[in-house]
TORKOL-4160 file (C-alpha; in steps of 0.2 Angstrom, whole numbers, padded with zeros to 4 digits, m for minus):
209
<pt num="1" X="m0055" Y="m0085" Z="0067"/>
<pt num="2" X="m0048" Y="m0070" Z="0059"/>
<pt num="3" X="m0032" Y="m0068" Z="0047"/>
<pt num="4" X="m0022" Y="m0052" Z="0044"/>
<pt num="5" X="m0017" Y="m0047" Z="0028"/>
<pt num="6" X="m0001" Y="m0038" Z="0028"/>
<pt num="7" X="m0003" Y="m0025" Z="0010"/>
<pt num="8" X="0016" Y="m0022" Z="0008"/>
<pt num="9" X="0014" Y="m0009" Z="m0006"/>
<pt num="10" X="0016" Y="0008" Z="m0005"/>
<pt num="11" X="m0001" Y="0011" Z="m0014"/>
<pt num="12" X="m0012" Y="0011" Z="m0003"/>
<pt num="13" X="m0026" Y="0002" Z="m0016"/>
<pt num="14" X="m0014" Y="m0003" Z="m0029"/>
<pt num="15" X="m0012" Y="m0021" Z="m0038"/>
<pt num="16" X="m0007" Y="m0030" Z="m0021"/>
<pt num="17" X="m0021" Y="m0024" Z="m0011"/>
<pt num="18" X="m0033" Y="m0030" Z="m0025"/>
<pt num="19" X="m0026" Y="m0047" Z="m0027"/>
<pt num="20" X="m0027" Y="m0046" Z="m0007"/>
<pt num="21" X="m0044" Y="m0041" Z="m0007"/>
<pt num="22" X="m0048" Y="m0058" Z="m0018"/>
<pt num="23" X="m0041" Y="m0069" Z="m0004"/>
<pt num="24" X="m0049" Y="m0059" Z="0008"/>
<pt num="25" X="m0068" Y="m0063" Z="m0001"/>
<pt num="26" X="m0065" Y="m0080" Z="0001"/>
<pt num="27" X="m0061" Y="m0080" Z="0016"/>
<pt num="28" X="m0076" Y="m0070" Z="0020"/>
<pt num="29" X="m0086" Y="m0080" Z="0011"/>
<pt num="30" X="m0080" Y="m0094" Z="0024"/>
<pt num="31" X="m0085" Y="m0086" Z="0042"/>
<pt num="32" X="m0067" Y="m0080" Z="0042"/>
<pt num="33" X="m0063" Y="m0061" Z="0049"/>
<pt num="34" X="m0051" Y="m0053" Z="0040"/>
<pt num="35" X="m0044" Y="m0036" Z="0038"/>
<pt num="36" X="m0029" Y="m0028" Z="0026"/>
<pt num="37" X="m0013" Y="m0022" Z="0035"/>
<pt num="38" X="m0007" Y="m0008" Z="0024"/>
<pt num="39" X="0010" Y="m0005" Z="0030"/>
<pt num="40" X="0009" Y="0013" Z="0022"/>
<pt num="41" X="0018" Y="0024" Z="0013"/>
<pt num="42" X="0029" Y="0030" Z="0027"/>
<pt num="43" X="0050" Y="0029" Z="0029"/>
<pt num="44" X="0052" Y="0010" Z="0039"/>
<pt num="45" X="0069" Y="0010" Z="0050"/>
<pt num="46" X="0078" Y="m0006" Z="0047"/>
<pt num="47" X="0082" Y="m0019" Z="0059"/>
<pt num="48" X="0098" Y="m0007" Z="0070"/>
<pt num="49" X="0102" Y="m0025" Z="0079"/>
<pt num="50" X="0100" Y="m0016" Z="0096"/>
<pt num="51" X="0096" Y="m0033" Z="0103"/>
<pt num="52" X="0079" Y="m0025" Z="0115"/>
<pt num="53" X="0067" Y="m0037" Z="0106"/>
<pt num="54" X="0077" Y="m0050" Z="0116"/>
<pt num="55" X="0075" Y="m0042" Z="0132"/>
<pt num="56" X="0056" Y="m0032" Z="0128"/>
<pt num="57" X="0048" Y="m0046" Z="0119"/>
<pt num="58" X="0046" Y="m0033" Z="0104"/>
<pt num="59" X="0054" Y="m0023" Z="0094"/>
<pt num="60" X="0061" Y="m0007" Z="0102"/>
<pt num="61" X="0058" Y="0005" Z="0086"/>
<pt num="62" X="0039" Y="0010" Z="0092"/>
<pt num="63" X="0030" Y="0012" Z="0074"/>
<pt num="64" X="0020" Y="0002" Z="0064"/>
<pt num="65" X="0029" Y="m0014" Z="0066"/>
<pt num="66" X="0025" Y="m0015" Z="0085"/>
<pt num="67" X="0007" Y="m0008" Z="0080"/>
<pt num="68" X="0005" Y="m0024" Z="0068"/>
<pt num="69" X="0012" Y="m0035" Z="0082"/>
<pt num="70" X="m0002" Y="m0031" Z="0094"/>
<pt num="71" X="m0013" Y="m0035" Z="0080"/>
<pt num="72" X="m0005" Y="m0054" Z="0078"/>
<pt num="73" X="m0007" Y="m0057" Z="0093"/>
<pt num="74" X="m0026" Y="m0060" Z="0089"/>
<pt num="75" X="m0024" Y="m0066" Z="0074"/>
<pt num="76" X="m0026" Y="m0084" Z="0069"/>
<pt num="77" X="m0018" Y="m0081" Z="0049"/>
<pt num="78" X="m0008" Y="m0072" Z="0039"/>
<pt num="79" X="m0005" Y="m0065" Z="0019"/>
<pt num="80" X="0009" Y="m0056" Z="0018"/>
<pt num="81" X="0008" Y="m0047" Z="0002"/>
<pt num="82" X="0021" Y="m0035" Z="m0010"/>
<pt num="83" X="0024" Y="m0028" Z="m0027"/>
<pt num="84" X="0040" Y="m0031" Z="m0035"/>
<pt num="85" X="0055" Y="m0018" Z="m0033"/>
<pt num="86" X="0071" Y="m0022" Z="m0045"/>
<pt num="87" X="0068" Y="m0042" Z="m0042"/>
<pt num="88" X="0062" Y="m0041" Z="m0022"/>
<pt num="89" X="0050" Y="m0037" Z="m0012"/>
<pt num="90" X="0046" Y="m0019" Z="m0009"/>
<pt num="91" X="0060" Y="m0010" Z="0002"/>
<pt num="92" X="0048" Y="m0006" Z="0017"/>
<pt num="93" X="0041" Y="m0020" Z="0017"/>
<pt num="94" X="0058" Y="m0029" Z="0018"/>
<pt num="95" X="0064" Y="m0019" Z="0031"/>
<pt num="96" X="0044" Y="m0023" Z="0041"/>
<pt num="97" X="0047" Y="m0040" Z="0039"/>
<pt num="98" X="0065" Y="m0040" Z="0044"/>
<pt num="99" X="0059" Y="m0034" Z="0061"/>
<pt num="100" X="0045" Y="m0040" Z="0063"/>
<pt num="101" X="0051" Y="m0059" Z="0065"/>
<pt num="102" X="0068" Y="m0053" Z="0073"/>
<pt num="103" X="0056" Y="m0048" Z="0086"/>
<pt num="104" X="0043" Y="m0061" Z="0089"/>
<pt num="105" X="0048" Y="m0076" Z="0078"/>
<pt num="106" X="0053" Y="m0085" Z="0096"/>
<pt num="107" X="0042" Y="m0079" Z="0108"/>
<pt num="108" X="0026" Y="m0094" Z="0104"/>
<pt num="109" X="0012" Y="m0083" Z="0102"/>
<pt num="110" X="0013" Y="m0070" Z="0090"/>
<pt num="111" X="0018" Y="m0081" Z="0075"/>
<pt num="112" X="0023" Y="m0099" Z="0076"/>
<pt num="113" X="0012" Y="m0113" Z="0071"/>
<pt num="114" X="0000" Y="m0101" Z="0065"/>
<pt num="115" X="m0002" Y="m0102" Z="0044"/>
<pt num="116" X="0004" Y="m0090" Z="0031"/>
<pt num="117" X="0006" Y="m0089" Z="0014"/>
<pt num="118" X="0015" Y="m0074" Z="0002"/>
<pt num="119" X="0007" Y="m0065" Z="m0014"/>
<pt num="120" X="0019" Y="m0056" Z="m0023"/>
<pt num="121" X="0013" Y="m0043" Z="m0040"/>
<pt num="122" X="0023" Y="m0038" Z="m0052"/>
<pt num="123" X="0024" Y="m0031" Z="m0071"/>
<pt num="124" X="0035" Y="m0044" Z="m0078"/>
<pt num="125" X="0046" Y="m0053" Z="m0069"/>
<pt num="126" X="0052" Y="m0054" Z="m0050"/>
<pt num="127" X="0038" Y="m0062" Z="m0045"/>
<pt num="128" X="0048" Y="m0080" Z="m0042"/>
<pt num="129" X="0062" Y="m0071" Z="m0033"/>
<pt num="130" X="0051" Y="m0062" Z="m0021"/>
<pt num="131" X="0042" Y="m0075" Z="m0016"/>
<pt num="132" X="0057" Y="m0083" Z="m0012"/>
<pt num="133" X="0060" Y="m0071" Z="0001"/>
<pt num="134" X="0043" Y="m0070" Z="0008"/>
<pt num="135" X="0043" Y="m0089" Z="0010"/>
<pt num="136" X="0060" Y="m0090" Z="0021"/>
<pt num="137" X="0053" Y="m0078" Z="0034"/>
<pt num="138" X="0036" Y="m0088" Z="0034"/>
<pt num="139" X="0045" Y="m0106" Z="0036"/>
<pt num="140" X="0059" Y="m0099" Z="0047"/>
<pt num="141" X="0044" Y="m0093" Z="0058"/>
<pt num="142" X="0038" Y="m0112" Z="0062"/>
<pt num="143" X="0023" Y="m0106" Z="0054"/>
<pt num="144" X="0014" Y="m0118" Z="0039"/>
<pt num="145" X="0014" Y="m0112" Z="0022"/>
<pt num="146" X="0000" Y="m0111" Z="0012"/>
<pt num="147" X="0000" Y="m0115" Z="m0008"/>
<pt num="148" X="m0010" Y="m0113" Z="m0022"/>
<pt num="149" X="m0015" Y="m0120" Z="m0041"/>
<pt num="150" X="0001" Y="m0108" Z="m0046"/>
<pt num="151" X="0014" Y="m0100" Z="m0038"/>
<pt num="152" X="0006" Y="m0086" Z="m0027"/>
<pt num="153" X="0008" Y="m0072" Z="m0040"/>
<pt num="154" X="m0002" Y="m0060" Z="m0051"/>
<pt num="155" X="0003" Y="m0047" Z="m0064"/>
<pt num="156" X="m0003" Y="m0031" Z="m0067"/>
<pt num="157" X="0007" Y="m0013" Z="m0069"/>
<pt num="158" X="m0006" Y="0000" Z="m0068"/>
<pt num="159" X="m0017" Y="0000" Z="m0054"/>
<pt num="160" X="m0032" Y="m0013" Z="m0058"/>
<pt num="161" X="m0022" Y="m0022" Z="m0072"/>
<pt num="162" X="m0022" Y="m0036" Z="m0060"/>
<pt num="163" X="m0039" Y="m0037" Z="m0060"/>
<pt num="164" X="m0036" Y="m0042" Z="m0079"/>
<pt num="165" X="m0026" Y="m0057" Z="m0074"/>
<pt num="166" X="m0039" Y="m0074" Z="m0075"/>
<pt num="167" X="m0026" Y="m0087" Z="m0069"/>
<pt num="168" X="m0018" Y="m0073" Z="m0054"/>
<pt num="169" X="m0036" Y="m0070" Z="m0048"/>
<pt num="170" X="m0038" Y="m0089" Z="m0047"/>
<pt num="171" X="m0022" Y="m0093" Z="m0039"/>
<pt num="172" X="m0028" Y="m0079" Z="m0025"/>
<pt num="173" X="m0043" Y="m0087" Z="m0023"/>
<pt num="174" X="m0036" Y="m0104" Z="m0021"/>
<pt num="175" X="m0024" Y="m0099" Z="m0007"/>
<pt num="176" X="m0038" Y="m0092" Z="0002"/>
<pt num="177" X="m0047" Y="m0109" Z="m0001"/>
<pt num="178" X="m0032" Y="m0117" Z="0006"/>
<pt num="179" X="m0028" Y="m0107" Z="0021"/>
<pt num="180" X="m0045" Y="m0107" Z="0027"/>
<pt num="181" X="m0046" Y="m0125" Z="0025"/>
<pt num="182" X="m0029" Y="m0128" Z="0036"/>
<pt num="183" X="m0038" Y="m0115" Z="0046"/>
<pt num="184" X="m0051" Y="m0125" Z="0050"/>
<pt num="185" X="m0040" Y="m0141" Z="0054"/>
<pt num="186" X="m0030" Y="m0132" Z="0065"/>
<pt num="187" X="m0047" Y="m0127" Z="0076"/>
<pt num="188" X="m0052" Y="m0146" Z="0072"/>
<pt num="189" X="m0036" Y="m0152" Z="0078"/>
<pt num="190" X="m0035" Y="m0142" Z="0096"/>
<pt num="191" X="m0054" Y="m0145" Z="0098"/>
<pt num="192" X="m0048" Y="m0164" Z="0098"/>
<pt num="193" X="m0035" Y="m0161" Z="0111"/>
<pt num="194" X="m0019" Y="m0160" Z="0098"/>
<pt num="195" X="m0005" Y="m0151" Z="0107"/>
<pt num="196" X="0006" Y="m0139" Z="0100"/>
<pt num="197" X="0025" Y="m0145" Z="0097"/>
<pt num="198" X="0035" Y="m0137" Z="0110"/>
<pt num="199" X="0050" Y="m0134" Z="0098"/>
<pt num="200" X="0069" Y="m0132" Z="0102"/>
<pt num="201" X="0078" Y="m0117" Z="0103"/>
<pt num="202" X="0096" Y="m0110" Z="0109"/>
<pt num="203" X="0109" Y="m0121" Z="0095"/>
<pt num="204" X="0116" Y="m0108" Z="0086"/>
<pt num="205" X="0132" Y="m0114" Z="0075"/>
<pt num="206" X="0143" Y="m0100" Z="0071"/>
<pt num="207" X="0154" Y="m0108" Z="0054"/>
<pt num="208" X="0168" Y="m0097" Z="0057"/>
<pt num="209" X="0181" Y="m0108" Z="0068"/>
């Protein structure tokens, strides 16, 4: 089994990357493979609502969103991870996520029914906010969201401050515990001949009359 780790930041070993890295030891330390996504530093267009993903299966912009999709494929997990910007997530990480589940949210491979859960790091305060957001992606992904003893947040302003956060350290831990326990139900559950749900699709109710 191996989970992706999606490092949203712009820093490439900042504060998210090290609460990442605290998941990822756990997970390690279950059999787990994992490996941290960094999205880079780098302009990332937004979603142009050019409507290829529809026909191509993938997103038409051919950067690193498309790179990370090739990944998923593989992957049986996912942290999607960001620092607080102004109350959000990161702006590139925003517009990465906006496309990435334009693109593949419905196609039954890349995404759904695999779990996720969403870290957010801030200074102070966003952290609720941007989880928020994370979380809507992940649930309207049909993927299964992981929890924690907290909310999936640490603090920490300079790089390493996070380190200093006891309960934020835990919490990263526990949603490694948690995921790799689902994880592990998951592989249980298909090893007993549990079928995926084979959800609906098309209904789309446009409130405008």
């Amino acid at each position: 089994m191996k989970v992706l780790l999606v490092n949203g930041s712009p820093r490439k070993e900042g504060n998210t990357y090290l609460a990442l890295k605290e998941i990822a030891g756990v997970l390690e330390a279950q059999g787990i493979e994992t490996e941290i996504f960094w999205i880079g530093n780098e302009a990332i267009n937004g979603c142009i609502m050019c409507g290829g993903c529809r026909t191509e299966g993938r997103c038409a912009i051919n950067d690193i969103v498309t790179a990370f999709q090739d990944k998923a494929v593989q992957a049986d997990g996912f942290v999607f991870g960001a620092p607080v910007h102004f109350a959000g997530p990161a702006g590139n990480f925003c517009s990465f996520m906006d496309r990435l589940f334009y693109s593949c949210v419905n196609d039954g491979k890349t995404l759904a029914m695999k779990p996720a859960a969403a870290i957010t790091v801030a200074r102070r305060a966003g952290t609720s906010a941007s989880l928020d957001r994370i979380n809507k992606y992940i649930t309207y992904g049909h993927m299964p969201l992981i929890s924690s003893s907290y909310w999936n947040m640490a603090f920490g302003a300079k790089c390493g401050e996070v380190l200093q956060d006891e309960e934020g350290l835990q919490t990263m831990r526990n949603v490694g515990l948690n995921l790799a326990y689902v994880l592990r139900c998951i592989q249980a559950g298909q090893a007993a001949g549990v079928e995926r749900p084979q959800h609906e699709c098309g209904a789309r109710t446009n409130f405008i009359r």
